[in-house]
C-alpha positions as a Markdown table, in Angstrom:
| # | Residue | x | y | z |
|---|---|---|---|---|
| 1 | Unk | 90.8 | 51.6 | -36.4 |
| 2 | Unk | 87.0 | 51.9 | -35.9 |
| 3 | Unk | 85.0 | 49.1 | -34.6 |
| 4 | Unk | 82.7 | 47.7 | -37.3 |
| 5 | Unk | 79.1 | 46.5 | -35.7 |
| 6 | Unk | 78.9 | 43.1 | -37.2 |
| 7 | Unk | 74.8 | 43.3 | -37.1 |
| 8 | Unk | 75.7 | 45.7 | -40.3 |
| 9 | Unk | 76.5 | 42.4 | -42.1 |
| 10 | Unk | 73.1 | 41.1 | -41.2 |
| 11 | Unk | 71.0 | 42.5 | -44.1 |
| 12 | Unk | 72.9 | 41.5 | -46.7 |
| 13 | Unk | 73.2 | 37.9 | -45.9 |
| 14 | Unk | 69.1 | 37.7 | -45.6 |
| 15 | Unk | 68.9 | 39.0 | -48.7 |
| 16 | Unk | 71.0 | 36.2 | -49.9 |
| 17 | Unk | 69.1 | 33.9 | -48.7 |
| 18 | Unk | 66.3 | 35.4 | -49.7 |
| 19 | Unk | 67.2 | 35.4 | -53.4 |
| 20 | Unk | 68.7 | 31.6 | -53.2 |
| 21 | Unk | 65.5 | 30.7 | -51.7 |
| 22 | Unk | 63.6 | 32.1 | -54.5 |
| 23 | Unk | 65.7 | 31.5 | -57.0 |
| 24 | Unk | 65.5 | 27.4 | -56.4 |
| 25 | Unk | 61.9 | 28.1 | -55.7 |
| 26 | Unk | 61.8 | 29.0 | -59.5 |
| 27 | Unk | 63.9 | 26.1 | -60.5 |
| 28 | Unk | 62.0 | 23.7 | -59.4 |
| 29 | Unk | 60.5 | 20.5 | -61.3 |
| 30 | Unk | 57.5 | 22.0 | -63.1 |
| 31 | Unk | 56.5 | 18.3 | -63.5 |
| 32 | Unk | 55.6 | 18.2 | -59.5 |
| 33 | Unk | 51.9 | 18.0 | -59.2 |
| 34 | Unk | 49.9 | 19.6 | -56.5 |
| 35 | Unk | 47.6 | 17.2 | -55.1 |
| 36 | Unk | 43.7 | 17.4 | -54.9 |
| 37 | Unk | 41.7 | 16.5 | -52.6 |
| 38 | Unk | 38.4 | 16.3 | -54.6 |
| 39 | Unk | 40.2 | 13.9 | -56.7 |
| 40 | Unk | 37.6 | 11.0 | -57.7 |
| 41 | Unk | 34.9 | 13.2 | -55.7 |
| 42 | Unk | 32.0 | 14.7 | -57.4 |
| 43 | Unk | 32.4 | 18.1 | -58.3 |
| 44 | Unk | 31.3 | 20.5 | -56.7 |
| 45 | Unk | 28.0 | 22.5 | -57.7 |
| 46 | Unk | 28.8 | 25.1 | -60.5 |
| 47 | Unk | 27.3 | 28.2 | -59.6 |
| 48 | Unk | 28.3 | 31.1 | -61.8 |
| 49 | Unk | 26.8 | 34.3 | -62.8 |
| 50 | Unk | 26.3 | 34.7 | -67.0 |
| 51 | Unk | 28.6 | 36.7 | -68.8 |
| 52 | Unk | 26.9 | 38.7 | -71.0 |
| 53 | Unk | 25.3 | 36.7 | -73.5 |
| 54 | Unk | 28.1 | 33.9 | -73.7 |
| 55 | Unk | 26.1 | 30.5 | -73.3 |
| 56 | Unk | 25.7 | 29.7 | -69.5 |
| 57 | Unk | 28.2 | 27.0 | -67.8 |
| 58 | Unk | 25.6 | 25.1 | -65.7 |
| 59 | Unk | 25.5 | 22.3 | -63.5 |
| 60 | Unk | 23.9 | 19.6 | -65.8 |
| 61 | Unk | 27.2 | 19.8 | -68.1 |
| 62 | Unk | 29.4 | 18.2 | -65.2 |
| 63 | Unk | 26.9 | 15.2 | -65.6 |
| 64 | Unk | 25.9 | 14.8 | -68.9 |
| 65 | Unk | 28.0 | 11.2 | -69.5 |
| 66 | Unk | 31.1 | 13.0 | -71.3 |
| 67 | Unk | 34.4 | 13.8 | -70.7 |
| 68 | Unk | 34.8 | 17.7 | -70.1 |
| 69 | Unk | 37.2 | 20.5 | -68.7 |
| 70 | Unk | 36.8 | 23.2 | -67.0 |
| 71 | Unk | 39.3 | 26.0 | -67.1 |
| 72 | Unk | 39.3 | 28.5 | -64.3 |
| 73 | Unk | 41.3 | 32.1 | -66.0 |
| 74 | Unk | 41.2 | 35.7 | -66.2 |
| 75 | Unk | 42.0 | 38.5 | -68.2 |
| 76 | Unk | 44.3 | 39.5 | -65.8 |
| 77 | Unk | 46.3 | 36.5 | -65.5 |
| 78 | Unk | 49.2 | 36.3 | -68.2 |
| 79 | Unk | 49.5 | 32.5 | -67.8 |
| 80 | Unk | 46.0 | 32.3 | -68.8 |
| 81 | Unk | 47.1 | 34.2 | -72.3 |
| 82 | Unk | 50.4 | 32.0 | -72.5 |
| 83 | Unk | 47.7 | 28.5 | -72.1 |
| 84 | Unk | 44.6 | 30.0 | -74.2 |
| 85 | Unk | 46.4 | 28.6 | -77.2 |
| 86 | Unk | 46.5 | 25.3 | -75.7 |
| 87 | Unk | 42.9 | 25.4 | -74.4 |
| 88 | Unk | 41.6 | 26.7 | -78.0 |
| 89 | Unk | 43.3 | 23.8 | -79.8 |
| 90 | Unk | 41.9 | 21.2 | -77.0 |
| 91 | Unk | 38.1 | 22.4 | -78.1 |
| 92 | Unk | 39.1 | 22.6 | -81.8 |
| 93 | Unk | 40.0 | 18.8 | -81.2 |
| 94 | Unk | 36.2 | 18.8 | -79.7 |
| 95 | Unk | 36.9 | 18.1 | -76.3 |
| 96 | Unk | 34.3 | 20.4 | -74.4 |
| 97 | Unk | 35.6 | 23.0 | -72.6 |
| 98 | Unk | 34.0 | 25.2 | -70.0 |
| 99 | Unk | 35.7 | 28.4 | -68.6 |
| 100 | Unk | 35.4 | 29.8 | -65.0 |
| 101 | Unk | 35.8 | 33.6 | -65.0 |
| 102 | Unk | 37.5 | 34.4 | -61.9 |
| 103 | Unk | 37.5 | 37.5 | -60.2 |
| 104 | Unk | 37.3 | 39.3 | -63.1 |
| 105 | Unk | 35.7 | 42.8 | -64.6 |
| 106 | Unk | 33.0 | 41.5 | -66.9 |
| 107 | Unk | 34.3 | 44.2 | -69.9 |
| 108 | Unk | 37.7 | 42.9 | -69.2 |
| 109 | Unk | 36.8 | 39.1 | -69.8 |
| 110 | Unk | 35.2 | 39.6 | -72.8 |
| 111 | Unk | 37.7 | 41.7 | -74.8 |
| 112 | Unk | 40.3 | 38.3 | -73.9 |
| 113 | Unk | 37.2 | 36.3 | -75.7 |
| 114 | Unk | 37.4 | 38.9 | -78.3 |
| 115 | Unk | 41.2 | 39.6 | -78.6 |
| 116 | Unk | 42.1 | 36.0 | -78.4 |
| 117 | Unk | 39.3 | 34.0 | -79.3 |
| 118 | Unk | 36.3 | 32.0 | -77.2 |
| 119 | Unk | 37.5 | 28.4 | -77.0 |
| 120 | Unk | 34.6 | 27.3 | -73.9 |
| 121 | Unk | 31.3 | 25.5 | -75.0 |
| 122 | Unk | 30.1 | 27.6 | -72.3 |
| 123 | Unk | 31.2 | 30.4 | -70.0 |
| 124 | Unk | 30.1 | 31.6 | -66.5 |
| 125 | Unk | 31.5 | 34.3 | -63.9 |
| 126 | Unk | 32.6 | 34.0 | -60.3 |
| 127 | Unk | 33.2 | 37.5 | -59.2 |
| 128 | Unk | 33.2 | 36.6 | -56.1 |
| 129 | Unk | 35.3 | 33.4 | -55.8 |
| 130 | Unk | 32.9 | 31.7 | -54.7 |
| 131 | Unk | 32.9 | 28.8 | -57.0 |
| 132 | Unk | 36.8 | 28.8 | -56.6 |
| 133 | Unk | 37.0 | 28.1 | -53.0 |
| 134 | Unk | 34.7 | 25.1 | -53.5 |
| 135 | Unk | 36.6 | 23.8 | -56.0 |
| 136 | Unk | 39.9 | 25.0 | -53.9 |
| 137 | Unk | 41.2 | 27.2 | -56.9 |
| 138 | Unk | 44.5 | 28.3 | -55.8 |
| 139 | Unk | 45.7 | 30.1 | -58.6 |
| 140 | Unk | 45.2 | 30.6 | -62.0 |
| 141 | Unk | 44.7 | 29.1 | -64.4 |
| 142 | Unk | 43.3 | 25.4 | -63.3 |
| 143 | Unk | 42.2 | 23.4 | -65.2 |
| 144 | Unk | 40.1 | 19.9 | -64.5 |
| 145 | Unk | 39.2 | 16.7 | -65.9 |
| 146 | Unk | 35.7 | 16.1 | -65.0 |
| 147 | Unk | 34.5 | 12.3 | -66.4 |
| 148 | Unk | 31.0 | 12.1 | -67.7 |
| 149 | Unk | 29.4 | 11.3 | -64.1 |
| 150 | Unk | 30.9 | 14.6 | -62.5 |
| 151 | Unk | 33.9 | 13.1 | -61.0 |
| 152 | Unk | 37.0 | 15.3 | -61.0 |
| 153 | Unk | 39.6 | 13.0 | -62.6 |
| 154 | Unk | 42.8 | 15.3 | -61.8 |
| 155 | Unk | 43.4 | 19.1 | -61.5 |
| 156 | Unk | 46.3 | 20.9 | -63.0 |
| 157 | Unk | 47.4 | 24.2 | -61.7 |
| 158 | Unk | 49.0 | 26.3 | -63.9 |
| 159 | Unk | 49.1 | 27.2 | -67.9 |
| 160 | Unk | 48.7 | 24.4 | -70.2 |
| 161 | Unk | 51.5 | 23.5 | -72.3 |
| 162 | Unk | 52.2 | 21.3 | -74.7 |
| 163 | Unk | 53.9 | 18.7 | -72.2 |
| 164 | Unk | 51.2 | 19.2 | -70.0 |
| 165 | Unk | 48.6 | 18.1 | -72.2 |
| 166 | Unk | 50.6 | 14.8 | -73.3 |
| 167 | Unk | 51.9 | 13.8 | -70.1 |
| 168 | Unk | 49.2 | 15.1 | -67.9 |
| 169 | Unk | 46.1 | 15.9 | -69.3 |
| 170 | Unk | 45.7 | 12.9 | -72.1 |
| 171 | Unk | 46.2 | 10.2 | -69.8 |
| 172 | Unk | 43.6 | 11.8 | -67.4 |
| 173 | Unk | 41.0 | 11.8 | -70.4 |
| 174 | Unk | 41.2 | 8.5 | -71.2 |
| 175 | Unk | 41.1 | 7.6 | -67.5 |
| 176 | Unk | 38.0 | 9.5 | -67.0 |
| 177 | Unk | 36.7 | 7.9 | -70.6 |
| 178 | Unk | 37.2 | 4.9 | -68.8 |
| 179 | Unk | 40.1 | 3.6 | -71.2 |
């Protein structure tokens, strides 16, 4: 009988463990929140290039005494379709919302605007990431709560969903309306 190497059994069982590892990965609680540090910090400076003749996100909207959002997407990033739903119905409501697009072809951002609607009271471009990283933009979309001083109030990373916005993102309005 021929001798079987038992390093042959080897592959199989890291791919195993490869494929539990993700697969509770994906299981996880979606309710667990990644923290942020800039959490009741001012936020940082917006610096964004316009978007072709879109209305410019500046600065002086971060600070202008109301409650606002700002939603970092892409035209890239299918969770940003699956929330734009979310995020159009937030500024129907009229809560201002201001869009960060990230890393993105300019052509490309504005057929999503066209395609799927433009929810943002203003829009601006980071092509570079550099607004991103100093807002420590992991992945899109993210989304903050920024109180009428500039303060960021929470960040959520992810789409917006329903349960996000009641469980999440309500509470963290009325916080940062000072309710």
């Amino acid at each position: 009988m021929p001798k079987i190497n038992p390093l042959l059994a080897l592959p199989p069982l890291l791919l195993a463990g490869f494929v539990a590892f993700v697969a509770v990965g994906n299981y996880r609680d979606d309710r667990t929140v990644l923290p942020s540090a800039r959490a009741g910090h001012p936020a940082p400076t917006v610096a964004l290039e316009p978007l072709a003749d879109l209305p410019p996100f500046v600065d002086a909207a971060l600070r202008s005494g109301e409650v606002v959002l700002v939603n970092f997407w892409a035209s890239w990033c299918p969770p940003c379709r699956a929330e734009h739903p979310v995020v159009t119905a937030l500024a129907a409501e009229g809560i201002p919302v201001y869009g960060v697009n990230y890393r993105d072809e300019p052509d490309r951002a504005l057929d999503f605007l066209d395609d799927l609607g433009n929810p943002y009271a203003a829009v601006g471009a980071d092509p570079r990431a550099r607004m991103g990283l100093d807002w420590g933009v992991v992945g899109l979309p993210e989304t903050f709560v920024i109180d009428g001083q500039g303060n960021i109030v929470m960040r959520h990373a992810g789409p917006l969903t329903d349960e996000v916005v009641a469980s999440r993102l309500r509470p963290a309005l009325l916080r940062a309306a000072g309710q």
